[in-house]
C-alpha positions in Angstrom: 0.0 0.0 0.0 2.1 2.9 -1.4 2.2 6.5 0.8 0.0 8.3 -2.2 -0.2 11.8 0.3 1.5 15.1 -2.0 0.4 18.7 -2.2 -2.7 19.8 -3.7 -4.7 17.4 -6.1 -2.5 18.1 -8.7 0.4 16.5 -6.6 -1.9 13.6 -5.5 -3.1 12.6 -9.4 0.9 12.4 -9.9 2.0 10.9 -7.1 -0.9 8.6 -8.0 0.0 7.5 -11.6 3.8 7.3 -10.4 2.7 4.4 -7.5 0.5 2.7 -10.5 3.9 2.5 -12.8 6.1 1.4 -10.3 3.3 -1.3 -9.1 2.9 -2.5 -12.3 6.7 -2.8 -12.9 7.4 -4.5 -9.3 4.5 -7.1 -10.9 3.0 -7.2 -7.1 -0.3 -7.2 -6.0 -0.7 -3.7 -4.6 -3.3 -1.7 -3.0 -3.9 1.8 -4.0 -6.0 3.6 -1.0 -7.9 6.5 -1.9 -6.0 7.5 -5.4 -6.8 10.2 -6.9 -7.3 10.7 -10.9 -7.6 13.7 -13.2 -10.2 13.3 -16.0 -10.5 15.9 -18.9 -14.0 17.4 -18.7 -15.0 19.7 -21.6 -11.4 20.6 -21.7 -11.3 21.5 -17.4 -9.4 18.6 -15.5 -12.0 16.9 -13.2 -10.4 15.6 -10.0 -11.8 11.8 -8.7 -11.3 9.6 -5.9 -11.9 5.9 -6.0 -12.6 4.1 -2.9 -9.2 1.8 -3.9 -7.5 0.6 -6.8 -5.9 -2.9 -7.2 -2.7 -3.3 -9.4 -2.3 -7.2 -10.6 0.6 -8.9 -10.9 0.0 -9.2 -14.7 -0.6 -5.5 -14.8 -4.4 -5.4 -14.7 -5.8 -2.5 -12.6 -8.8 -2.8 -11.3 -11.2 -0.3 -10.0 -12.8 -1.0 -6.6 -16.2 0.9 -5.3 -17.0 0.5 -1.4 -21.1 1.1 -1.1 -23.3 1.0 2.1 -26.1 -0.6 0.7 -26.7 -4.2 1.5 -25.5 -7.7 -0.5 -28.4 -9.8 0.3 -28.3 -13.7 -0.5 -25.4 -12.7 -3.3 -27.5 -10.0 -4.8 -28.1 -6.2 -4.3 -30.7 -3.5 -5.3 -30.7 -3.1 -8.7 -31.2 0.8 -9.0 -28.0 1.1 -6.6 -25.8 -1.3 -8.4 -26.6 0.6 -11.7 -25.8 3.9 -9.7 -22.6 2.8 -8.5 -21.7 1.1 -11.7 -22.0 4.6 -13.7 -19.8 6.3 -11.2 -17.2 3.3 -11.3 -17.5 3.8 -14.9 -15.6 7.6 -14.8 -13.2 6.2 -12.5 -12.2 3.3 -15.0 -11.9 6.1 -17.4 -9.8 8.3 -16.1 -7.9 5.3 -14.8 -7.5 4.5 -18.8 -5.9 8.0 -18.7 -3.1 6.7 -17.2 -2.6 3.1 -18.3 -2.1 4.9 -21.7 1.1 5.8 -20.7 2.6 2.8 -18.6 3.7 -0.3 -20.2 2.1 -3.6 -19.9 -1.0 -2.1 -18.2 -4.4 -2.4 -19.0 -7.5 -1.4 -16.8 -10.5 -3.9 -16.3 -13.8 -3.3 -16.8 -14.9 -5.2 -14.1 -15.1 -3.2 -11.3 -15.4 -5.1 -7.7 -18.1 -3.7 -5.7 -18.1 -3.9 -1.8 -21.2 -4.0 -0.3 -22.3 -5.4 3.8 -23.1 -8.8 4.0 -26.9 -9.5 4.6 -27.5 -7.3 7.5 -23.7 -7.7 9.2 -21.2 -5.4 9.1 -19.2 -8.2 7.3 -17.8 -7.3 3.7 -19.4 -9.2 0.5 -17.7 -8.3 -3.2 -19.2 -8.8 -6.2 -17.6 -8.3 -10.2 -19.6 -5.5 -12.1 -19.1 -5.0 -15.6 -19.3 -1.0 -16.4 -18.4 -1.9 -20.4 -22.1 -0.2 -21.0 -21.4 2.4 -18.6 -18.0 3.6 -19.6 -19.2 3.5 -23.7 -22.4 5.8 -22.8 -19.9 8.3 -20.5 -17.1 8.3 -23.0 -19.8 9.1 -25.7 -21.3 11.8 -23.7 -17.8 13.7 -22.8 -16.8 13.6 -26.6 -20.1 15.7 -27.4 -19.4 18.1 -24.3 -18.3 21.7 -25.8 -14.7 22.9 -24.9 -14.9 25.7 -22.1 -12.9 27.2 -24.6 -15.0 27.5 -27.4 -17.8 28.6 -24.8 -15.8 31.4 -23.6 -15.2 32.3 -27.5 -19.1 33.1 -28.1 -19.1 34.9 -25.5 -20.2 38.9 -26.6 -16.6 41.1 -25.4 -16.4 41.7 -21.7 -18.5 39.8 -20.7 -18.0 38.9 -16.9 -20.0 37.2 -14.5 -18.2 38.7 -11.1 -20.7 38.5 -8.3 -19.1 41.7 -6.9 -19.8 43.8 -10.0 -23.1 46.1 -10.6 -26.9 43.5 -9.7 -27.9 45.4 -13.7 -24.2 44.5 -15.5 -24.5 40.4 -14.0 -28.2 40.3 -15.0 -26.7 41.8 -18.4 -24.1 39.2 -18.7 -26.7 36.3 -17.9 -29.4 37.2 -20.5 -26.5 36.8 -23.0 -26.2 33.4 -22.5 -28.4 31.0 -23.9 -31.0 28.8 -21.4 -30.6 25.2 -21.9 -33.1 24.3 -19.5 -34.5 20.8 -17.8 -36.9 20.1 -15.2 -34.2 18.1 -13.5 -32.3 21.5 -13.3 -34.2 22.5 -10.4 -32.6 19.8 -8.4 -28.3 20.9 -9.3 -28.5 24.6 -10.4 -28.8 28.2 -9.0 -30.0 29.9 -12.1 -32.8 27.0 -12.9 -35.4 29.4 -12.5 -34.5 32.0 -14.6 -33.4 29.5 -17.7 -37.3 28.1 -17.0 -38.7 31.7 -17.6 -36.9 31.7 -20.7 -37.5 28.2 -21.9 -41.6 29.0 -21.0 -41.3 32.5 -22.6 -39.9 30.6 -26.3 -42.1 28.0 -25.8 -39.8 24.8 -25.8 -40.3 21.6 -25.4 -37.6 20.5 -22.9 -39.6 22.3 -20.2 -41.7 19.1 -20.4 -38.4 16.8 -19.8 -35.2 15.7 -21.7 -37.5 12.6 -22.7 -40.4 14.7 -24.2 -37.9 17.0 -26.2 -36.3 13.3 -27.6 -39.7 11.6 -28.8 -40.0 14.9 -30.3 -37.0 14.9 -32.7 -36.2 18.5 -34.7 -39.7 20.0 -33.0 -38.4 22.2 -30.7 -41.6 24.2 -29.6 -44.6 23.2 -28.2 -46.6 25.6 -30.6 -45.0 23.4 -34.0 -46.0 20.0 -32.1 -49.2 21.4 -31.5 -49.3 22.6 -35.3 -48.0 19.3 -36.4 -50.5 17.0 -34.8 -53.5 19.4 -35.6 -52.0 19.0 -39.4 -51.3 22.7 -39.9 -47.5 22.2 -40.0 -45.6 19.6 -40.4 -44.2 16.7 -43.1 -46.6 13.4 -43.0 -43.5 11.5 -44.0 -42.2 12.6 -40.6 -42.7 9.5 -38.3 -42.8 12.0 -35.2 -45.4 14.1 -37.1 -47.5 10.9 -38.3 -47.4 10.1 -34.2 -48.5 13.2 -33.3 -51.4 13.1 -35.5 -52.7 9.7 -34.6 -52.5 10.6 -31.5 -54.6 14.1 -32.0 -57.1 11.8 -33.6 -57.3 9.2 -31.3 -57.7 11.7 -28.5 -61.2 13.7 -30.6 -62.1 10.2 -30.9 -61.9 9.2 -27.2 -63.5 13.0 -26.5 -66.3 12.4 -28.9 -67.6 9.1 -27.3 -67.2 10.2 -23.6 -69.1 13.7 -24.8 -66.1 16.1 -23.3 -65.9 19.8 -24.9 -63.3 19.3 -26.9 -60.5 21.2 -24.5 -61.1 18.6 -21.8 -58.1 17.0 -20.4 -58.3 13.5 -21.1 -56.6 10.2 -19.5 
C-alpha cells in the first residue's frame, strides 16, 4: 500500500500514476487507497477519488467501489448497483488516462463492488461490468463543448463577477443561452430563470429531456401542437405521423365520452 499523500490534487493525481507504474513494474499485487485521478471534462481537469485501486501482478488494474447498501443472499438493489456502476464507470476512465502511458498495463472493466453482508457489518464483493457504462460516459464527454469555445461566443467583456453592478451580471446572464431541464431545479442556481426563458420561447424541454427526444427537430410546443392538428408539419415525418394519430385518437376518445373538446383526457 504505497504513501499516495502530496500537495494539492495536482500533486496527489501524480504521485498517483507514479505508485500505479512502479506497481505494475514490481509485478506485485498492490493496493492503491484512496488515489486520486484527473479526467479531462469539456477541456477543465476533473479531480476523482476511487474508494481503492488494485494493481495485478499481470498488470491489470482494477477499479474498486465500497457502497453502504446491502448484498443480500449474493444480490443487491438493482437501482444502486446501476448507480454505482456509472460512477465506477468515470473512475475506470480516467484510470484509462493513465494506463495509456505505462507499459504492460491495462484497466479492467470489471469493477469489484463492496457492499455489507446480509444485514452484518461483514464485507461481500461482487464483479460489475461497467463496459455499458464507460461506452455511454465516453460518448457523452466527446459531445461536451470545450470551455474554450464557450468562452469564445461569449459577446466582449462579458463577466460574470458577483461583486460587479446587480444590472451588469443580470446583463451578462441574459447573453447566454437557457438550456433548461426540469431536473435543473434539483443541481442549479439559475434554474429558475433559464425556466422563464424556456416557458417564454415555448420549448419543449420544459416538459423533460425525454419529451424533447420523442420529439425529434420539433423544438416548440406551438409546432408540435401545429403538427398533430395538421397545420404544420411533413406526413413523412414518423414524429409528425405520431403526433397526428395521436390528435385523432384523443377527438375520438373526446367524442364518445361527450367532453368539450378542450377537456383534459386520460
Amino acid at each position: 500500500m504505497p504513501d499516495l499523500a502530496a500537495a494539492g490534487p495536482e500533486g496527489r493525481a501524480a504521485r498517483t500514476a507514479l505508485a500505479l507504474r512502479e506497481a505494475t513494474a514490481a509485478a506485485a499485487w498492490t493496493l492503491l487507497d484512496r488515489p486520486l485521478l484527473a479526467l479531462e471534462v469539456a477541456g477543465s481537469p476533473a479531480y476523482l477519488e476511487p474508494d481503492a485501486v488494485v494493481v495485478h501482478p499481470d498488470g491489470h488494474w482494477t477499479v474498486v467501489e465500497i457502497k453502504s447498501f446491502p448484498m443480500i443472499d449474493g444480490s443487491a438493489d438493482a437501482a444502486k448497483v446501476g448507480a454505482a456502476a456509472r460512477q465506477a464507470a468515470v473512475y475506470v476512465l480516467a484510470l484509462e488516462r493513465v494506463a495509456a502511458k505505462v507499459a504492460d498495463a491495462q484497466v479492467r472493466h470489471s469493477v469489484l463492488l463492496v457492499c455489507p453482508k446480509d444485514f452484518s457489518n461483514l464485507p461481500a464483493a461482487s464483479a460489475v461490468d461497467v463496459r455499458k457504462q464507460r461506452s455511454v460516459t465516453r460518448r457523452q464527454l466527446e459531445r461536451l463543448t470545450r470551455v474554450e469555445d464557450l468562452a469564445a461566443a461569449l459577446p466582449e467583456g462579458t463577466t460574470f463577477d458577483v461583486d460587479q453592478p446587480a444590472e451588469k451580471l443580470a446583463a451578462a446572464v441574459e447573453s447566454v443561452g437557457a438550456a433548461y431541464a426540469p431536473e435543473c431545479l434539483a443541481a442549479c442556481e439559475l434554474a429558475f430563470h433559464c425556466r422563464e426563458k424556456a416557458r417564454a420561447a415555448g420549448t419543449v424541454e420544459t416538459l423533460g429531456r425525454q419529451c424533447a427526444r420523442e420529439h425529434g427537430g420539433l423544438t416548440t410546443i406551438g409546432e408540435v401542437l401545429a403538427a398533430a392538428e395538421g397545420a404544420a408539419g411533413d406526413p413523412a415525418d414518423p414524429t409528425v405521423a405520431a403526433l397526428r394519430r395521436a390528435a385523432a385518437l384523443r377527438s375520438q376518445a373526446l367524442a364518445v365520452s361527450g367532453a368539450p373538446e378542450g377537456t383534459a383526457c386520460r
